[in-house]
PyMOL commands that place a pseudoatom at each C-alpha (Angstrom):
pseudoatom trace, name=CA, resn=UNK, resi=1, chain=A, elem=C, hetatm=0, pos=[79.201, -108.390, 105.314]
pseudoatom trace, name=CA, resn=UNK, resi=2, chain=A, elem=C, hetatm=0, pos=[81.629, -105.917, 103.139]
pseudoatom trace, name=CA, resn=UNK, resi=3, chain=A, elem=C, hetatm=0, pos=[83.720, -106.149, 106.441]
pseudoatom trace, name=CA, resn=UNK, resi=4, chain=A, elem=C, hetatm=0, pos=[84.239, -109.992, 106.063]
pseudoatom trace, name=CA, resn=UNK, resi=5, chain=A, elem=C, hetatm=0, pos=[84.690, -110.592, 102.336]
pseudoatom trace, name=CA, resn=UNK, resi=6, chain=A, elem=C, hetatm=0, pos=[87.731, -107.436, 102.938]
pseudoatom trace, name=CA, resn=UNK, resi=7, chain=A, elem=C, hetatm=0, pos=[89.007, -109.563, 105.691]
pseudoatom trace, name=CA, resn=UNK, resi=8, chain=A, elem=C, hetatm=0, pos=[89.095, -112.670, 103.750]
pseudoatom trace, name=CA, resn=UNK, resi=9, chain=A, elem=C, hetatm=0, pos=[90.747, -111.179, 101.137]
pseudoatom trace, name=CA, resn=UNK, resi=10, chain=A, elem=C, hetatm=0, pos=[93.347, -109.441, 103.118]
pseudoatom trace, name=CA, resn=UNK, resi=11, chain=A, elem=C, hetatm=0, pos=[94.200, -112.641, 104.353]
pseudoatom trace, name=CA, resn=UNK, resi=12, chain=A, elem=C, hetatm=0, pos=[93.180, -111.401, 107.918]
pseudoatom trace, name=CA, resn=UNK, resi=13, chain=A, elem=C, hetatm=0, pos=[89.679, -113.808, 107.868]
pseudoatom trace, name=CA, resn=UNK, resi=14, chain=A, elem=C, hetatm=0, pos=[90.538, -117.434, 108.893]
pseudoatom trace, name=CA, resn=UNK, resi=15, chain=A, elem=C, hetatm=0, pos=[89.931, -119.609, 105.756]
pseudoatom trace, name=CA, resn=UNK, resi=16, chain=A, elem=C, hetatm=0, pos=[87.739, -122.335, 105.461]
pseudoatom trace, name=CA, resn=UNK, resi=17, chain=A, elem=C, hetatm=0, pos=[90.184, -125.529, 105.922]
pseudoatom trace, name=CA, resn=UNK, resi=18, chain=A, elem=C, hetatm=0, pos=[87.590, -127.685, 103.992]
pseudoatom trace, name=CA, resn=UNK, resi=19, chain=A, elem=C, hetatm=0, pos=[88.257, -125.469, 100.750]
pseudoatom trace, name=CA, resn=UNK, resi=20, chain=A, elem=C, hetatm=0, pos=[91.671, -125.017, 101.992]
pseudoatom trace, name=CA, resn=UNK, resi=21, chain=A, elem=C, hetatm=0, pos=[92.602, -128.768, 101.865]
pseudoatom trace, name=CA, resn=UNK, resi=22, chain=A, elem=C, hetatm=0, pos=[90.429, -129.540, 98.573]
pseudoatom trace, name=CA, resn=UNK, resi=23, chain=A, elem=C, hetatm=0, pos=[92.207, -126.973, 96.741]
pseudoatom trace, name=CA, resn=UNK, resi=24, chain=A, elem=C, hetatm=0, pos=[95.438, -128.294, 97.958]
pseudoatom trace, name=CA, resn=UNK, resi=25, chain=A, elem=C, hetatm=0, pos=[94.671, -131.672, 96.709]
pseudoatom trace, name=CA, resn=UNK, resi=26, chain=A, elem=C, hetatm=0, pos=[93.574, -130.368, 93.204]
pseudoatom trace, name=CA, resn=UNK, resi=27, chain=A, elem=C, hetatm=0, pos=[96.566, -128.791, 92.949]
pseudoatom trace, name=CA, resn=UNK, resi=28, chain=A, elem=C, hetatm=0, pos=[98.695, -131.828, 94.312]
pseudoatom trace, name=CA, resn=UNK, resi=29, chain=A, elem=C, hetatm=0, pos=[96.905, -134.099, 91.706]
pseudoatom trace, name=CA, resn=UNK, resi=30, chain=A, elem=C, hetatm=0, pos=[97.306, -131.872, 88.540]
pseudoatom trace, name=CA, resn=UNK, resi=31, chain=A, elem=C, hetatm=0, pos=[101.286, -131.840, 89.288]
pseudoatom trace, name=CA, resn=UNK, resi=32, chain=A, elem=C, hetatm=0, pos=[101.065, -135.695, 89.197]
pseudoatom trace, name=CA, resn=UNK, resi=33, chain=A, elem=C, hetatm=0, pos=[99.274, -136.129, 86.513]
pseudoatom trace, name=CA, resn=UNK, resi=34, chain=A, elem=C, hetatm=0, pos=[101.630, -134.097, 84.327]
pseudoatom trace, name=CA, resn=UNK, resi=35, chain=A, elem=C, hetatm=0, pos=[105.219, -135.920, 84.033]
pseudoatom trace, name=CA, resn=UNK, resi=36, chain=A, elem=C, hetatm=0, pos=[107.886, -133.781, 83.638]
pseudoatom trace, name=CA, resn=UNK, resi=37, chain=A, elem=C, hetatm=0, pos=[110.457, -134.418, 80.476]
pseudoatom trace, name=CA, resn=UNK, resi=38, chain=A, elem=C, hetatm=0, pos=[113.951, -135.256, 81.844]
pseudoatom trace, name=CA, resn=UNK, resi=39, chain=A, elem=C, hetatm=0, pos=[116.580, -132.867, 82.091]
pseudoatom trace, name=CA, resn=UNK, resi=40, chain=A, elem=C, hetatm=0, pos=[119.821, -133.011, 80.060]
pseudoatom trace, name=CA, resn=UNK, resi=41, chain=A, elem=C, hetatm=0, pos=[122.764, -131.132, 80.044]
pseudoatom trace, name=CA, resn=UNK, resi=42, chain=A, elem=C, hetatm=0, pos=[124.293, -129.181, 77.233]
pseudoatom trace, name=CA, resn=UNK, resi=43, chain=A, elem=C, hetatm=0, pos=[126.754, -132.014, 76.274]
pseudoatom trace, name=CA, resn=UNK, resi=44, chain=A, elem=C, hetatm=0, pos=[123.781, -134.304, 75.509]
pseudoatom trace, name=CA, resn=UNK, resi=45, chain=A, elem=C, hetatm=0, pos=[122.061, -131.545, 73.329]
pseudoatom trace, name=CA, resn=UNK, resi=46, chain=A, elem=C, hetatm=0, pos=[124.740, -130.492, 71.362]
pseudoatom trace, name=CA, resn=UNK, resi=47, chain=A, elem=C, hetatm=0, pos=[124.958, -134.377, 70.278]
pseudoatom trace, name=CA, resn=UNK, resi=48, chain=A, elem=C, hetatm=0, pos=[121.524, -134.707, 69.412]
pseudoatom trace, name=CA, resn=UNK, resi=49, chain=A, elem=C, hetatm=0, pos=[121.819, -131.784, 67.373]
pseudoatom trace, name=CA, resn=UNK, resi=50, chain=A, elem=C, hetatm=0, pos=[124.782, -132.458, 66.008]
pseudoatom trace, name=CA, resn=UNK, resi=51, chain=A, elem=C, hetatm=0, pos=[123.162, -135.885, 64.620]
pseudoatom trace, name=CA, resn=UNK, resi=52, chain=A, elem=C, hetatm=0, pos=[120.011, -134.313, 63.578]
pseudoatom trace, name=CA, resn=UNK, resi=53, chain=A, elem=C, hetatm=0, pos=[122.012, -131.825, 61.414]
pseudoatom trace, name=CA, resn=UNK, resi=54, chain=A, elem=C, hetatm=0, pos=[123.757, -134.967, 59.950]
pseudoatom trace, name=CA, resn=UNK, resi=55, chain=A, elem=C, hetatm=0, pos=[120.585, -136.945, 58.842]
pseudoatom trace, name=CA, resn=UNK, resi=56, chain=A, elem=C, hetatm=0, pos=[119.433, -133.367, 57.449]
pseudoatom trace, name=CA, resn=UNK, resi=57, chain=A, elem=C, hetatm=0, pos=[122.213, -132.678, 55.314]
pseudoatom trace, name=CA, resn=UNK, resi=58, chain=A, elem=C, hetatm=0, pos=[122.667, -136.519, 53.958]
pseudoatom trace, name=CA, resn=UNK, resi=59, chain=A, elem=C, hetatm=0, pos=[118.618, -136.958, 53.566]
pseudoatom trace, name=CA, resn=UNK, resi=60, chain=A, elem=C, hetatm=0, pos=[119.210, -139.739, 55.627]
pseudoatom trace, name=CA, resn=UNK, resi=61, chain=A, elem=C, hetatm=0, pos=[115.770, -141.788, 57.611]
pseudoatom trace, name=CA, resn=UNK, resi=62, chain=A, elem=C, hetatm=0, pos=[116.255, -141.221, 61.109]
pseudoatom trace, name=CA, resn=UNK, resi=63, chain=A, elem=C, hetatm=0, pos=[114.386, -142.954, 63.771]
pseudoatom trace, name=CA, resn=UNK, resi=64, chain=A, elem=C, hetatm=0, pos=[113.092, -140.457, 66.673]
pseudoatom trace, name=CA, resn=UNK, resi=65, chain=A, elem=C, hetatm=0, pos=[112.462, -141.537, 70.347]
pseudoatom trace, name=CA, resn=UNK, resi=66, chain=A, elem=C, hetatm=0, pos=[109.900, -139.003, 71.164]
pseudoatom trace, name=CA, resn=UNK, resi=67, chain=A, elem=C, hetatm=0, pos=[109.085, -138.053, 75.105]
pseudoatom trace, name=CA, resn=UNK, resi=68, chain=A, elem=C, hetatm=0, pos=[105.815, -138.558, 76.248]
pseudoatom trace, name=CA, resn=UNK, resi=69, chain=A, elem=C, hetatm=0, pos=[104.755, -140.512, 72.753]
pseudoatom trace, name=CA, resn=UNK, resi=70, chain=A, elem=C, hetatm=0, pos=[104.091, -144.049, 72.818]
pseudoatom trace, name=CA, resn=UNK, resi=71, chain=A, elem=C, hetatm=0, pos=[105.492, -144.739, 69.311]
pseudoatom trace, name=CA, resn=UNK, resi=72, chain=A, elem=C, hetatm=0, pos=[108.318, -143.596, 67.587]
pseudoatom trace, name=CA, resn=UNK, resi=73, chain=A, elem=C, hetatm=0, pos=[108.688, -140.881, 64.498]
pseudoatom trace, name=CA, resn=UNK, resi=74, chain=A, elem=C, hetatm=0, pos=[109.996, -142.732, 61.408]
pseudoatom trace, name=CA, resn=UNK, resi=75, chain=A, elem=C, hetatm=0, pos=[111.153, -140.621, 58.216]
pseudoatom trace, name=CA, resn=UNK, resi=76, chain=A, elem=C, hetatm=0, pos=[113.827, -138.232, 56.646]
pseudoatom trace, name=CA, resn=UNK, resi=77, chain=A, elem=C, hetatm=0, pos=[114.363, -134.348, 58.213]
pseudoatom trace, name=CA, resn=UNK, resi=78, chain=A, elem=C, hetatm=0, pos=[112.823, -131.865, 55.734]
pseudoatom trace, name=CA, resn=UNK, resi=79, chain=A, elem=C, hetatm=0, pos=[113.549, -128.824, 57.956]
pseudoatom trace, name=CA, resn=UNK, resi=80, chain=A, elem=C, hetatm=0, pos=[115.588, -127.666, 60.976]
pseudoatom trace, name=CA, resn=UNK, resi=81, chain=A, elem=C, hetatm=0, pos=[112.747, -124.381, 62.218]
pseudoatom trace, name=CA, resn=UNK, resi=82, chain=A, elem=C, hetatm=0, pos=[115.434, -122.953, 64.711]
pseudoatom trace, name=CA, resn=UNK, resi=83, chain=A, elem=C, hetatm=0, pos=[112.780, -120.066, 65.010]
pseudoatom trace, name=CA, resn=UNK, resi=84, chain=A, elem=C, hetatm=0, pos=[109.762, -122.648, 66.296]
pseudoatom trace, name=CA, resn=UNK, resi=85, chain=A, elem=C, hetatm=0, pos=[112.841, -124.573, 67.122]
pseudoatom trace, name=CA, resn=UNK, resi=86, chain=A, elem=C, hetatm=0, pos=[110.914, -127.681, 65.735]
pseudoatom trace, name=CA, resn=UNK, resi=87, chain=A, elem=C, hetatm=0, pos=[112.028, -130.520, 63.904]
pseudoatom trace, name=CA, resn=UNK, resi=88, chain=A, elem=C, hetatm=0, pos=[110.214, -131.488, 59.825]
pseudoatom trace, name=CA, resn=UNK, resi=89, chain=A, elem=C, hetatm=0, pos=[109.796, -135.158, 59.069]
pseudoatom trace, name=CA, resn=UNK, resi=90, chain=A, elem=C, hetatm=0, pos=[108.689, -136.353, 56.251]
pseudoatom trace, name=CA, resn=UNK, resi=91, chain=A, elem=C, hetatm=0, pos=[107.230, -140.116, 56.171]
pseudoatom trace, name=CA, resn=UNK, resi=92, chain=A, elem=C, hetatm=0, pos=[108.384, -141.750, 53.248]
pseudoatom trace, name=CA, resn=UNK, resi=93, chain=A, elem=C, hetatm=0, pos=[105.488, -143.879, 52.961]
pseudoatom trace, name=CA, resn=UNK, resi=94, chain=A, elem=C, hetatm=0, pos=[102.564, -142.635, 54.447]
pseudoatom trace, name=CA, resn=UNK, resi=95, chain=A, elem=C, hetatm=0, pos=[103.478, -139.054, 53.189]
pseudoatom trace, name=CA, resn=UNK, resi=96, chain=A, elem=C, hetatm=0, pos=[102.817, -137.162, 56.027]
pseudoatom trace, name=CA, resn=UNK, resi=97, chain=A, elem=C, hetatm=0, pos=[104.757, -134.210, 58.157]
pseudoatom trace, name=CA, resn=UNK, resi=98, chain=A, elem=C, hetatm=0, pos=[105.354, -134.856, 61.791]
pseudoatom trace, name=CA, resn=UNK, resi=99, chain=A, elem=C, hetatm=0, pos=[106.582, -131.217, 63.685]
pseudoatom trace, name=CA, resn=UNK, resi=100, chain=A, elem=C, hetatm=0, pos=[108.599, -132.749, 66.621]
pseudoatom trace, name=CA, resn=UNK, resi=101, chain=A, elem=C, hetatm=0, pos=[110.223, -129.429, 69.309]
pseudoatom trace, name=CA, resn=UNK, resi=102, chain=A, elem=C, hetatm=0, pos=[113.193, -130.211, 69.826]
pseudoatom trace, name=CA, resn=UNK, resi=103, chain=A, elem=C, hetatm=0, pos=[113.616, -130.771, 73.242]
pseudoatom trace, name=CA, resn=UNK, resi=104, chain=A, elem=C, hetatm=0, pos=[110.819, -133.219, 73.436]
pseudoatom trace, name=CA, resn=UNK, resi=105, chain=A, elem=C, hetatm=0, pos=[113.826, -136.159, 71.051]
pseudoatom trace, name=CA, resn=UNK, resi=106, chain=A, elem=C, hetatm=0, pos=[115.370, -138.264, 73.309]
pseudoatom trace, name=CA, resn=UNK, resi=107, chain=A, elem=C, hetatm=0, pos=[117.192, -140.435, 70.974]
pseudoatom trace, name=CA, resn=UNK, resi=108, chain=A, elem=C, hetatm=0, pos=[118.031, -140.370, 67.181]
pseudoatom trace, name=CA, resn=UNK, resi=109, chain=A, elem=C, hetatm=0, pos=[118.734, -143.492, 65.372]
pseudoatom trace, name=CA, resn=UNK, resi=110, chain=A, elem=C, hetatm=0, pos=[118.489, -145.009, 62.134]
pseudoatom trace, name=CA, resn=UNK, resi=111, chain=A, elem=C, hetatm=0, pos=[116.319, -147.929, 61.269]
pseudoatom trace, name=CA, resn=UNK, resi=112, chain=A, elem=C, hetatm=0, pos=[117.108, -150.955, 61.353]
pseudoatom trace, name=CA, resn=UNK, resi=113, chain=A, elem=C, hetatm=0, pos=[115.845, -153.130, 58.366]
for i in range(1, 113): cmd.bond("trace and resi %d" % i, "trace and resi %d" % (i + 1))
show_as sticks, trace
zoom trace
């Protein structure tokens, strides 16, 4: 019995295809479930900094178009974290603090009233 289990996990012992092909599948559907955020180059993130760094230092109320969130982030930057590398901001109204990473902004823009 030792014999077999060794064999099987030597890689010498034919695998069950059953297991083999269920495992596959799991693994198939977990990479569709999870969409992956678009890729952008270093031109495109340099702007979007650039513009976040503008609405920081003129207190300005941005308008955030945030991947994988249904709804957008409304409110002014409080903080820049460049060591969490996430993004502050403050909702004027409802008083709360959103932490947005970075990479996850597609689009800054300011509301439109």
């Amino acid at each position: 019995m030792n014999g077999i289990l060794i064999e099987y996990a030597l890689g010498t012992q034919p695998v069950n295809r059953d297991v083999g092909l269920a495992v596959e599948e799991a693994a198939t559907l977990a990479k569709a479930k999870v969409a992956k955020r678009p890729t952008r180059d270093e031109f495109e993130l340099e702007e979007l900094g650039n513009q976040l760094v503008e609405a920081y230092h003129e207190r300005s109320e941005v308008l955030l178009t945030v991947w994988g969130k249904e709804e957008q982030v409304q409110g002014v930057i409080v903080k820049l974290d460049s060591r969490t590398r996430l993004v502050h901001v403050e909702h004027t109204e409802e008083e709360f603090l959103a932490k947005v990473p970075f990479l996850d902004i597609m689009r800054v823009e300011s509301p439109r009233y």
